[in-house]
N, C-alpha and C positions, 0 to 999 in steps of 0.2 A: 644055653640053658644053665641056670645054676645049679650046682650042688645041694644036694637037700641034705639035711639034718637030719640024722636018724633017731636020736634021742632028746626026752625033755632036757636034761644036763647041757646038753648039744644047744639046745636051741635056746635056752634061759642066758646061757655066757654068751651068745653071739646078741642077744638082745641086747645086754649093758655094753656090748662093745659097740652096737651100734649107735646106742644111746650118747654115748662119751661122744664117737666121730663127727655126733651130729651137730654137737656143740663147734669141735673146730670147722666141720665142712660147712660151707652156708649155703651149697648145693643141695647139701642132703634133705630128704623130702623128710625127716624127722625134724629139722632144724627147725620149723614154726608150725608145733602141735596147734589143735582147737583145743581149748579150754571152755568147758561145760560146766557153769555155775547155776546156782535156782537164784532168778530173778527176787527183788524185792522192789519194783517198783508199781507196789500196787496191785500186781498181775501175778501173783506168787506162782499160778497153776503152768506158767510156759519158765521155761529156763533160758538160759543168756548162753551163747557162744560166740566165742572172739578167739582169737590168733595170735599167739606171743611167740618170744623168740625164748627158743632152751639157754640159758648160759651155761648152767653147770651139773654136771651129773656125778652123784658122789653114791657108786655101787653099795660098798660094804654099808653105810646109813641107809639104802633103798631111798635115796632122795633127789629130786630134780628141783633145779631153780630157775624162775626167771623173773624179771623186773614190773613194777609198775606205778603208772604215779598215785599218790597214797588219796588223791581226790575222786579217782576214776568211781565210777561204776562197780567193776570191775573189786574193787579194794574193799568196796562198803560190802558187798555180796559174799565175800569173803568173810569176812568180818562177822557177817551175820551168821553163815551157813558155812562152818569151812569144810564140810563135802565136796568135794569136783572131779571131774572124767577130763584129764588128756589123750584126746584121739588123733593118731598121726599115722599118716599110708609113708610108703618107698617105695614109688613107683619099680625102679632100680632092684629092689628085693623083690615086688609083689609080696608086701608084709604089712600089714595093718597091725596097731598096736594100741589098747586100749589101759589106758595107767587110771588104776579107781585110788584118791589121796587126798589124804587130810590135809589142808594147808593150812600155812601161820603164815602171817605178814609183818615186817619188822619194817619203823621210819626212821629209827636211829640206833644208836650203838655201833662198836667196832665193826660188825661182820656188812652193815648197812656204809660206814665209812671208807670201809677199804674197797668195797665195788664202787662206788662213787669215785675214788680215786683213777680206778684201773677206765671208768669208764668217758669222765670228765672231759677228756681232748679228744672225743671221739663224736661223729657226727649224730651219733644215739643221741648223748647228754641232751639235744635239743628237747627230744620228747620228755623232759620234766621238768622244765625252766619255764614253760608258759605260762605266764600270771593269772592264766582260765583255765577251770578244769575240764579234763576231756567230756567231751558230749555237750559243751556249754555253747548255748547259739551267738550267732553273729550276725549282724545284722548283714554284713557283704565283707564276700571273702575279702581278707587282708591278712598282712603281716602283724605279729603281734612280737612286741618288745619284750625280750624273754628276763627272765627274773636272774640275778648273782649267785643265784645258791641253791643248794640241794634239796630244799623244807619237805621238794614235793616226790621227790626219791623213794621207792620203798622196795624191796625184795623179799620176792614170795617162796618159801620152800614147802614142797611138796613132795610130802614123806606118802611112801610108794605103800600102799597096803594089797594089791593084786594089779596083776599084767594080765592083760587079756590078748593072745597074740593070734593072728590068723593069718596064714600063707592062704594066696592064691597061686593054685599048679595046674597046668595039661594034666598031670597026673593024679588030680586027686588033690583039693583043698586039705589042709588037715588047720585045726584048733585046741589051744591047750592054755590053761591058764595056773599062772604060779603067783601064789601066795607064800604068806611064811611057815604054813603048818605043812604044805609040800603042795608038789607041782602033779597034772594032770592032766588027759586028754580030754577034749570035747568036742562033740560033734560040729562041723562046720557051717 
């Protein structure tokens, strides 16, 4: 059984710390939060959730990032509404983790160029090379000849404005959520 945390102070540092791990561990049940956008396709009244992968977590800004291609779904919903919920459980903790964030989406510029670079010889790069954008039909499954270049690259950062965290215990769920005006208990 793990060790519980006595205090919010306790439990807000062990959340960025796990937040960072989650980036290097690809184990970690944080490493592919749900991302919770409000649809526009028409349907505005249901919202859209999809699965991304965390790359980077930069504490003192309260920001997480991670990639997408700038045609998706996904980008345009963004774009329109940048409200979003990243929801991520650890099985490993019994920690459920709710991040409410504003996001920006960038297609070019240095900070856009340099992840490109880090990312380019890596089996990822495939998913932005595709000369179709995601969700785009097919007539039958096939290979599609992928594009030379980055156009379709984008990285989304998502600037942290409250954590919503909840433990599951034998002894006693407990919830608390921290913002930047301070942190608090809530009922679970």
């Amino acid at each position: 059984m793990q060790l519980r945390l006595p205090t919010l102070e306790a439990i807000q540092a062990a959340v960025w710390i796990e937040l960072s791990r989650a980036v290097r561990d690809k184990s970690h049940g944080w490493r592919t939060p749900m991302l919770a956008t409000v649809g526009t396709d028409g349907d505005g009244e249901f919202g859209d959730a999809r699965t991304v992968v965390l790359r980077e977590v930069d504490e003192p800004a309260r920001s997480l990032v991670f990639f997408t291609d700038s045609r998706s779904p996904k980008a345009v919903q963004i774009t329109a509404q940048p409200r979003a919920t990243l929801a991520m459980w650890s099985p490993s903790l019994s920690w459920q983790l709710r991040c409410r964030c504003l996001l920006s989406i960038d297609h070019e510029g240095l900070a856009v160029s340099s992840r490109w670079q880090r990312l380019r010889l890596t089996p990822a790069a495939q998913d932005y090379l595709s000369p179709l954008a995601p969700g785009a039909e097919l007539p039958e499954p096939h290979r599609v000849t992928p594009m030379s270049s980055r156009e379709c690259f984008a990285v989304v950062t998502a600037q942290v404005q409250s954590l919503d965290w909840l433990e599951l215990h034998a002894e006693g769920h407990r919830r608390a959520r921290f913002e930047p005006q301070g942190a608090r208990w809530l009922q679970p």
